[in-house]
ZADO-1210 file (C-alpha; in nm, 4 decimals, padded with zeros to 6 digits):
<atoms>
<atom x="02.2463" y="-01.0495" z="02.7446" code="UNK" pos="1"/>
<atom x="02.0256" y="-00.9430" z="02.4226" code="UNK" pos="2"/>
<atom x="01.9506" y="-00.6218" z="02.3657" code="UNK" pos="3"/>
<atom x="01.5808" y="-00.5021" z="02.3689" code="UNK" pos="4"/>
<atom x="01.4930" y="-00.4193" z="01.9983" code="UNK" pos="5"/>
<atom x="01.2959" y="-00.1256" z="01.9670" code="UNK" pos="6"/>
<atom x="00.9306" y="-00.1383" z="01.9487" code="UNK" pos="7"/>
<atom x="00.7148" y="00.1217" z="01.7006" code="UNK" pos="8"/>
<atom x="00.5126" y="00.3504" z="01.8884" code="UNK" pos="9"/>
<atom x="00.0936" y="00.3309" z="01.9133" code="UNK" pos="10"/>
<atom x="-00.0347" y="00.4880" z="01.5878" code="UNK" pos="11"/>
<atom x="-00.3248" y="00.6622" z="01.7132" code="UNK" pos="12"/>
<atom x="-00.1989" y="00.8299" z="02.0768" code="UNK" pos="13"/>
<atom x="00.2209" y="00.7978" z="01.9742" code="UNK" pos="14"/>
<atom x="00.2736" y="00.6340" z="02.3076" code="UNK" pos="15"/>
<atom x="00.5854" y="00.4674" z="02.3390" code="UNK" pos="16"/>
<atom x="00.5329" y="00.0615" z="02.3716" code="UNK" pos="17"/>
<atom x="00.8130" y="-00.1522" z="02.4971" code="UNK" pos="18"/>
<atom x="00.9700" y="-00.4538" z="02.3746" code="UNK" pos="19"/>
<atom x="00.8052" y="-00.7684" z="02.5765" code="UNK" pos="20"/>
<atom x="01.0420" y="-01.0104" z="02.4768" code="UNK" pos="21"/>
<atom x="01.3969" y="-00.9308" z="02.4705" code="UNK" pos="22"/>
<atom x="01.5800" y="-00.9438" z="02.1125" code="UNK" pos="23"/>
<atom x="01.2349" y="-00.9816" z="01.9693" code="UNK" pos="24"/>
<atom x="01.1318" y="-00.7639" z="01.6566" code="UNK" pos="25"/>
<atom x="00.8459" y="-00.4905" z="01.7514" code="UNK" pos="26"/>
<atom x="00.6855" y="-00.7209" z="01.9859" code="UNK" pos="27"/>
<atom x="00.5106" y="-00.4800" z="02.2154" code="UNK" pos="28"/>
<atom x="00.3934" y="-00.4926" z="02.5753" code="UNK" pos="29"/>
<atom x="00.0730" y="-00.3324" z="02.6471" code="UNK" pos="30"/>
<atom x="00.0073" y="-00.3347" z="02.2355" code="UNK" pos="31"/>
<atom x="-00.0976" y="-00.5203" z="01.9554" code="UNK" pos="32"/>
<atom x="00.1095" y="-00.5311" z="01.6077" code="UNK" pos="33"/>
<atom x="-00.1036" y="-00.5546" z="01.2805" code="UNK" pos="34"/>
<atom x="00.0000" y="-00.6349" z="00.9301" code="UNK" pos="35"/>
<atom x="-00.1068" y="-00.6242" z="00.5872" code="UNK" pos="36"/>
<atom x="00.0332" y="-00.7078" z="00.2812" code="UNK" pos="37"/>
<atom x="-00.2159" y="-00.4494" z="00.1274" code="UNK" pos="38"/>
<atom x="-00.5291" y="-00.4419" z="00.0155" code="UNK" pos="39"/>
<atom x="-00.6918" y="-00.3378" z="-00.3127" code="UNK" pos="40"/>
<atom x="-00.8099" y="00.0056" z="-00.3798" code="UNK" pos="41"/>
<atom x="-00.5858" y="00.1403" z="-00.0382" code="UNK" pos="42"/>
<atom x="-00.2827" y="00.3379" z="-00.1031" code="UNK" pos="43"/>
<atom x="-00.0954" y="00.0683" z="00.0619" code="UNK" pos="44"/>
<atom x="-00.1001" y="-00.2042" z="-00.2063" code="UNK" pos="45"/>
<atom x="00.3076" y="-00.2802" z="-00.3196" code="UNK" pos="46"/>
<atom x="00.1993" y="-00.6515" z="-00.4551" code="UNK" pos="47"/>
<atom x="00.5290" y="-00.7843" z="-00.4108" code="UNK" pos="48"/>
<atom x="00.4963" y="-00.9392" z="-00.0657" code="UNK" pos="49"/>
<atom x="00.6256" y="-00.6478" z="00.1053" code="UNK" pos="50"/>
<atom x="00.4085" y="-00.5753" z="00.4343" code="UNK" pos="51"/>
<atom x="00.2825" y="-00.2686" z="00.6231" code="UNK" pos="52"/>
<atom x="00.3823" y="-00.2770" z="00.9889" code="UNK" pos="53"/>
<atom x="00.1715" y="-00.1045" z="01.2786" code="UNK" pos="54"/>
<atom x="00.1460" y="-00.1169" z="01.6447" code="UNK" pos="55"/>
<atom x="-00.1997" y="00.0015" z="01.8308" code="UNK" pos="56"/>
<atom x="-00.1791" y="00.0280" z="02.2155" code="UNK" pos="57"/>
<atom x="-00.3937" y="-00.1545" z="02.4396" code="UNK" pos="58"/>
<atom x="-00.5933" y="00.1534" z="02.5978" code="UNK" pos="59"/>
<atom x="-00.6197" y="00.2878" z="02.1890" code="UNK" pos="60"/>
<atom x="-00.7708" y="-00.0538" z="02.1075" code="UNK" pos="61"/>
<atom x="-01.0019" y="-00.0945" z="02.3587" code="UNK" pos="62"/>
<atom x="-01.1372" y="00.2838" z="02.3514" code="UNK" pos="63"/>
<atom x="-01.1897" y="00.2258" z="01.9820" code="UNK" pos="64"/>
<atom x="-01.3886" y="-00.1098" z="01.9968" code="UNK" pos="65"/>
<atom x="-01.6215" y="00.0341" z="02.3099" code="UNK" pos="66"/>
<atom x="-01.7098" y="00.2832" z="01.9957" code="UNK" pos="67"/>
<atom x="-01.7848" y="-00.0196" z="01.7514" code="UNK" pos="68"/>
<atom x="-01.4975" y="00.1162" z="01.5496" code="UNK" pos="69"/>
<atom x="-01.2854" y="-00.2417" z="01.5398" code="UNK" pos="70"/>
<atom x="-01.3902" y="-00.5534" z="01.4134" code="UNK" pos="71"/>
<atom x="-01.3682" y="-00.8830" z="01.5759" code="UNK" pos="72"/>
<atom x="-01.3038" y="-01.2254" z="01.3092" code="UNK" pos="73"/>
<atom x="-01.2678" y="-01.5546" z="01.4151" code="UNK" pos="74"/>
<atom x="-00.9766" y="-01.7416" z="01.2253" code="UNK" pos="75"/>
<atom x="-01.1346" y="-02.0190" z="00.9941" code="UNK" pos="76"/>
<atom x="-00.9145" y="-02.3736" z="01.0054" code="UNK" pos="77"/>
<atom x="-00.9524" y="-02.5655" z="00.7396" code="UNK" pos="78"/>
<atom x="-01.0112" y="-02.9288" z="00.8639" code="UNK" pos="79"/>
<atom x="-00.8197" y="-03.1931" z="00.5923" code="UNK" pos="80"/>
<atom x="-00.9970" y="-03.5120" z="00.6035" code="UNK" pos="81"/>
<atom x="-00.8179" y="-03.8097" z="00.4004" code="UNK" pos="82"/>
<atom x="-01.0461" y="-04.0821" z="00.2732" code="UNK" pos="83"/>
<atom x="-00.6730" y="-04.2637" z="00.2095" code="UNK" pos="84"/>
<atom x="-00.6022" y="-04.5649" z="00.3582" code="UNK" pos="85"/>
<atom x="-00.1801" y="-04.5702" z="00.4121" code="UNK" pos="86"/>
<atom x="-00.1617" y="-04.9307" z="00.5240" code="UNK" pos="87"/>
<atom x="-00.3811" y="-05.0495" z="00.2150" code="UNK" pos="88"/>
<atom x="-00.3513" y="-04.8376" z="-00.0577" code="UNK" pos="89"/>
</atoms>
């Protein structure tokens, strides 16, 4: 059997989130992790691919967007379209 790896605790309220999938790296049940590599002008900016690692609970995360405090983003994808014909040339 795998051991449960621990899971970093809710930012905001310090509740306790457990592991949802056994042997999994902070993957949290009844949370959310978020990541950054940085951004400019924060105090968290290393620029050199090392990431910042946080976990907001679910009750944290909803409370916070019924205040219009979180914002929602759609992923793009990018669509490749070839104009290359592989049987022709």
């Amino acid at each position: 059997m795998v051991d449960r790896v621990p899971t970093l605790p809710c930012i905001r309220c310090d509740k306790p989130l457990q592991p949802a999938i056994a042997g999994a790296e902070n993957q949290p049940i009844g949370g959310t992790e978020f990541f950054s590599y940085g951004h400019y002008g924060s105090a968290y900016d290393p620029m050199d691919g090392t990431a910042v690692v946080i976990n907001l609970c679910n009750e944290c995360l909803m409370q916070r967007a019924s205040e219009s405090a979180v914002l929602e983003r759609r992923q793009q994808h990018v669509e490749i379209k070839h104009n290359y014909n592989y049987l022709t040339g």
